[in-house]
C-alpha positions in Angstrom: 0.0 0.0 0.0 1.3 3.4 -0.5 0.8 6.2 1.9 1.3 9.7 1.7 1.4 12.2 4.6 1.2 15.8 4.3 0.7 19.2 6.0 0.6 22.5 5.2 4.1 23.1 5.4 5.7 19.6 3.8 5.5 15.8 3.1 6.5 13.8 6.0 6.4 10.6 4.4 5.8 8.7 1.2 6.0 5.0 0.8 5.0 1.5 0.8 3.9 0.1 3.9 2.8 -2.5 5.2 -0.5 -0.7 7.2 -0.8 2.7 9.4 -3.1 3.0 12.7 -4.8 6.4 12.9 -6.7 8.4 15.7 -10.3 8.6 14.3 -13.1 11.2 15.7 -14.3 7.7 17.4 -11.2 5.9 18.3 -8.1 4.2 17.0 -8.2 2.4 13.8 -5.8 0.6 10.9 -5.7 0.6 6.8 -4.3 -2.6 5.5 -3.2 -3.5 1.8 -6.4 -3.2 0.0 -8.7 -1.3 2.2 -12.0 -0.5 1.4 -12.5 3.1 0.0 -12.7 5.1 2.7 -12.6 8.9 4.2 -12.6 10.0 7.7 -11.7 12.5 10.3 -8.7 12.6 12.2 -8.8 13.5 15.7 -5.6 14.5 18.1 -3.1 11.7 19.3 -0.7 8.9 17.6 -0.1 7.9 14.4 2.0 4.9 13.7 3.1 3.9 9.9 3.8 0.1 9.7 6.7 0.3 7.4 7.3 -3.4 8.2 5.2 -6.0 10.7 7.2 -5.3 13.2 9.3 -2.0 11.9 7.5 1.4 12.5 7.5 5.3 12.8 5.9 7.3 14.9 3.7 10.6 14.7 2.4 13.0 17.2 -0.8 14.3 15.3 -3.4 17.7 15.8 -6.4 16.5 13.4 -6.8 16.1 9.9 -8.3 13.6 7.5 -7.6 10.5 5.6 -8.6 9.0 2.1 -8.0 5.3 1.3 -8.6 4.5 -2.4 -7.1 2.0 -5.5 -4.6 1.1 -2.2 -3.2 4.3 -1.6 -3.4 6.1 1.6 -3.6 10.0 1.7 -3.2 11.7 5.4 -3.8 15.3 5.2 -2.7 16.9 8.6 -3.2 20.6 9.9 0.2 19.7 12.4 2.4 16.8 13.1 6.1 16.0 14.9 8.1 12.7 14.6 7.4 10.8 18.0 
């Protein structure tokens, strides 16, 4: 799957991965290799890209929204930091 993530500012990643676990409006969840389509809010809190199973990055998030569709990922983020 490739996944994007971007703020105003820059792109703080671009790759394939292997999943990423997001901080919806209404919890925690995770976009696999051929996800449904999908878009949602993001709420404050963690964001971890699954670069491997068991290799991974990090990010501290502010809110933002995600689109999952043809298995690519796009994270649009108002503010994030590297964890």
């Amino acid at each position: 799957m490739i996944l994007e993530i971007l703020t105003p500012e820059k792109k703080l990643y671009s790759g394939n991965v292997y999943g990423v676990q997001m901080p919806g409006i209404s919890g925690l969840f995770e976009v696999l290799e051929k996800h449904a389509p999908l878009v949602s809010a993001l709420g404050k809190g963690n964001l971890k890209v699954l670069e491997t199973k068991t290799q991974f990055k990090n990010y501290t998030i502010q809110s933002g929204f995600v689109e999952v569709l043809n298995n690519k990922t796009t994270v649009l983020l108002e503010g994030a930091t590297e964890a």
